[in-house]
C-alpha positions as CSV (number, residue, x, y, z in Angstrom):
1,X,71.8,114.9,-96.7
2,X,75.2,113.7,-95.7
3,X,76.3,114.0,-92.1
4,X,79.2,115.5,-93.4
5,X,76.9,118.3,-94.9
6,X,74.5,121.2,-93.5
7,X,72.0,123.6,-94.7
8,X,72.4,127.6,-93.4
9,X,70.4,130.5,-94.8
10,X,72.7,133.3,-96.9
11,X,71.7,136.4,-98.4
12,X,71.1,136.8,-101.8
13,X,71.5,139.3,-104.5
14,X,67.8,139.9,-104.7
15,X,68.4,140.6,-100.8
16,X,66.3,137.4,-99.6
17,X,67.9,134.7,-97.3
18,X,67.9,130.8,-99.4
19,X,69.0,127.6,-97.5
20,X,72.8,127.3,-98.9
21,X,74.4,123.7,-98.1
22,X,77.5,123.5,-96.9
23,X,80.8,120.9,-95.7
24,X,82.1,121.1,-92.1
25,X,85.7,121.9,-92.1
26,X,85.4,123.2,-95.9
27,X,86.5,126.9,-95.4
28,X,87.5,127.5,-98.6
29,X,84.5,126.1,-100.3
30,X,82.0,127.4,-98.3
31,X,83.3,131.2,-98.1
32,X,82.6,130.4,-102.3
33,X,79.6,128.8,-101.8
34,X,78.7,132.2,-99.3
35,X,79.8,134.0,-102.2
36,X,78.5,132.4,-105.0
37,X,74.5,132.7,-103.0
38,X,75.1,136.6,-102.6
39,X,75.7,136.7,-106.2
40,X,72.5,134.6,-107.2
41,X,68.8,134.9,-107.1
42,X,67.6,133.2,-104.2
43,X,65.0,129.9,-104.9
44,X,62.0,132.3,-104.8
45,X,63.3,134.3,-107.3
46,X,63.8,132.1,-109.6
47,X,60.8,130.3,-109.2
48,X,58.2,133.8,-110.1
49,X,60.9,134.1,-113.1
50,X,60.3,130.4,-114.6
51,X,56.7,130.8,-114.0
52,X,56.9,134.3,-116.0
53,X,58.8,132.1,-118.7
54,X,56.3,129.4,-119.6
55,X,56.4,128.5,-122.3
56,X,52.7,129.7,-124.6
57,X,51.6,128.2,-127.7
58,X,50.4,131.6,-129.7
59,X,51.9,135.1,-129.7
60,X,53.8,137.8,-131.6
61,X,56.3,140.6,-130.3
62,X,57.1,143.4,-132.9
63,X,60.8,144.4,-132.4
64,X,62.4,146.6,-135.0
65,X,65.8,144.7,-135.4
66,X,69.1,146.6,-135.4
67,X,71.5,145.8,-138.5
68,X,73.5,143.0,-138.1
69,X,77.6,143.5,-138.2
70,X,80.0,140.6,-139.8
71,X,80.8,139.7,-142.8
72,X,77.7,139.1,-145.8
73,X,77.6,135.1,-145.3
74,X,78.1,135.5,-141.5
75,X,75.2,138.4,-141.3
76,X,73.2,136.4,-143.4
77,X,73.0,133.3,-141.5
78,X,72.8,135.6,-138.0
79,X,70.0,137.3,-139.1
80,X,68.3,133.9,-140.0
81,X,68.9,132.6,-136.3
82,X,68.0,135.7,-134.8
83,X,64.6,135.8,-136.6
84,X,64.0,132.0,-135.7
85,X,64.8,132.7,-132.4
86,X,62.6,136.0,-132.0
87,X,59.7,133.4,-133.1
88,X,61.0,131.1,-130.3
89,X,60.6,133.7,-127.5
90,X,58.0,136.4,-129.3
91,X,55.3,134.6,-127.7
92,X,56.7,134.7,-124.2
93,X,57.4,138.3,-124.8
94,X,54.5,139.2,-125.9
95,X,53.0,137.4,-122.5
96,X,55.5,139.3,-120.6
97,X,54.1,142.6,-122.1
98,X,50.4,142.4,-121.0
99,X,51.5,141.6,-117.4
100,X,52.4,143.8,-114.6
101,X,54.2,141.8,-112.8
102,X,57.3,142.9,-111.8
103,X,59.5,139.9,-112.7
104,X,57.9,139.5,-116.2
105,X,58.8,143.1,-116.9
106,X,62.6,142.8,-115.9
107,X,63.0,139.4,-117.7
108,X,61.2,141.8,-120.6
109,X,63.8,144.0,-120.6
110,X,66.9,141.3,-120.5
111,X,65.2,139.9,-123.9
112,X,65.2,143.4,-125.1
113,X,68.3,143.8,-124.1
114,X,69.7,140.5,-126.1
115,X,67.8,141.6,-129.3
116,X,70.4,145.0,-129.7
117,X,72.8,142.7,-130.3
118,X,74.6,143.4,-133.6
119,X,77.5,140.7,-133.9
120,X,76.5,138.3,-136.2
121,X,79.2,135.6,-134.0
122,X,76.9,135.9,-131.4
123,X,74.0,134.9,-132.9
124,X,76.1,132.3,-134.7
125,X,77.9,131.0,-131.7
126,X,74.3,131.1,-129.6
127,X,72.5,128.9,-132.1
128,X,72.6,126.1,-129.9
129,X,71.6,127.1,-126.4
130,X,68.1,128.4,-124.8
131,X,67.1,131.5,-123.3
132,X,65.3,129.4,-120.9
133,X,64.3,130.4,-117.2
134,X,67.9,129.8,-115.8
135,X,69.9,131.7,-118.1
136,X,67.1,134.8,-117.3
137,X,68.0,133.9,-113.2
138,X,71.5,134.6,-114.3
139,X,71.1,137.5,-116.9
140,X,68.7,139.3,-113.8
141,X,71.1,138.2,-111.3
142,X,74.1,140.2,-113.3
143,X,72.2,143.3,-113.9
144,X,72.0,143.3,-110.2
145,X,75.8,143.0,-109.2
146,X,77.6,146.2,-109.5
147,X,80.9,144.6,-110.6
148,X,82.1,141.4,-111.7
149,X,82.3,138.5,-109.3
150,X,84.7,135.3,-109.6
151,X,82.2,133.1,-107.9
152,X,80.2,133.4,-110.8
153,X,80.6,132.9,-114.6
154,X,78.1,134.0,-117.5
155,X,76.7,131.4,-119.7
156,X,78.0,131.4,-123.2
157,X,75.2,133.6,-124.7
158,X,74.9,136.3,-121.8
159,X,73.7,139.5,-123.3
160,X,75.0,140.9,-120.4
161,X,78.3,139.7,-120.8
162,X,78.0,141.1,-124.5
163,X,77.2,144.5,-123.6
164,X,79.6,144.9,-120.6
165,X,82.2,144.9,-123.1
166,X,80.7,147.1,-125.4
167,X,78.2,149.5,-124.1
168,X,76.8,150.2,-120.6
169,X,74.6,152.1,-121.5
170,X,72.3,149.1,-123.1
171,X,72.6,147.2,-119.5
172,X,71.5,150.5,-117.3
173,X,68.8,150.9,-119.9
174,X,67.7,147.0,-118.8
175,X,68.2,147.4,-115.1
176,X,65.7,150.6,-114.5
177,X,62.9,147.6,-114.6
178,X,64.9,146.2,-111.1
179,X,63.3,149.6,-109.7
180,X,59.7,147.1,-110.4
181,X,60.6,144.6,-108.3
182,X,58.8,144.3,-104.6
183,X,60.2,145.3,-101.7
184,X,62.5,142.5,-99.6
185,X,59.6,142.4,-97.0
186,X,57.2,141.2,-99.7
187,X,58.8,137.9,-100.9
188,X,58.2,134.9,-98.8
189,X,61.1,133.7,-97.1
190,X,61.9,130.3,-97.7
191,X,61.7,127.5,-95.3
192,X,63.9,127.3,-92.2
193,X,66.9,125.4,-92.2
194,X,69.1,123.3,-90.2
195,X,71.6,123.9,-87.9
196,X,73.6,126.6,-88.4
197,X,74.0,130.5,-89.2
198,X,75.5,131.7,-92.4
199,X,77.9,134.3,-91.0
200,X,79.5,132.4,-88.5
201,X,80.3,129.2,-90.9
């Protein structure tokens, strides 16, 4: 680490301090940095998320597909993609189903909540990137915040980007599962850090 840099534990939007670095004299980037941890899942998190993510060999997750909305070549080719990718992540689903663990069932619900999509330009447009364990960190992270927040911007093929533009009601559906998740008290917290206190940066 540079001796121009230092390590201080924030909060985070899962409401468990992480070790945030940090540049003396930098006020404006560290009051975004402070900002852009309080809006994030801390490192432990993200770590029982990307373990619930693994990727699994065999597996099958019966969804009943809404209809898709474009025009008949654009529908067409979405509903291609969004079949090919259901194959992609049925397995994991299907994982995430027979556990009780309470991250597998929120990151559940977020692929749930993707699947309701019915613009055929977002499957289109989306053909190209993963739902992989950090785009979950931020999908879980934004049904946590209860507005939007500069410091941090949704990937290209949020689903909860999608549906905070056209229904609500699909996102509180996916964040009842956050009522799953343990108690602040039963996360480890992570390692200590060096030198000084978040809040007084």
């Amino acid at each position: 680490m540079s001796k121009h840099n230092f390590s201080a534990s924030c909060p985070s939007i899962c409401g468990h301090a992480d070790a945030v670095s940090f540049t003396y004299g930098a006020k404006a980037g560290n009051s975004q940095g402070r900002m852009y941890a309080a809006n994030t899942l801390c490192s432990e998190c993200v770590g029982r998320l990307k373990e619930a993510l693994a990727p699994v060999d065999k597996g099958f997750f019966k969804l009943d597909l809404p209809p898709l909305a474009g025009t008949p070549r654009a529908v067409s080719y979405a509903n291609s993609l969004r079949i090919q990718r259901l194959r992609s992540v049925g397995p994991i689903m299907a994982k995430l189903e027979k556990t009780d663990e309470p991250f597998a069932q929120v990151a559940l619900a977020v692929f749930k909540m993707m699947f309701k999509i019915t613009s055929a330009s977002y499957w289109i447009n989306g053909k190209n990137l993963k739902n992989d364990w950090s785009w979950m960190a931020f999908e879980v992270a934004a049904l946590m915040r209860k507005t939007r927040n500069s410091a941090v911007h949704p990937m290209p093929n949020s689903a909860h980007a999608y549906w905070l533009t056209m229904n609500h009601a699909v996102i509180a559906e996916a964040a009842a599962s956050l009522q799953l998740l343990p108690p602040v008290s039963e996360i480890e917290p992570p390692a200590p850090v060096v030198e000084a206190n978040c809040a007084v940066i």
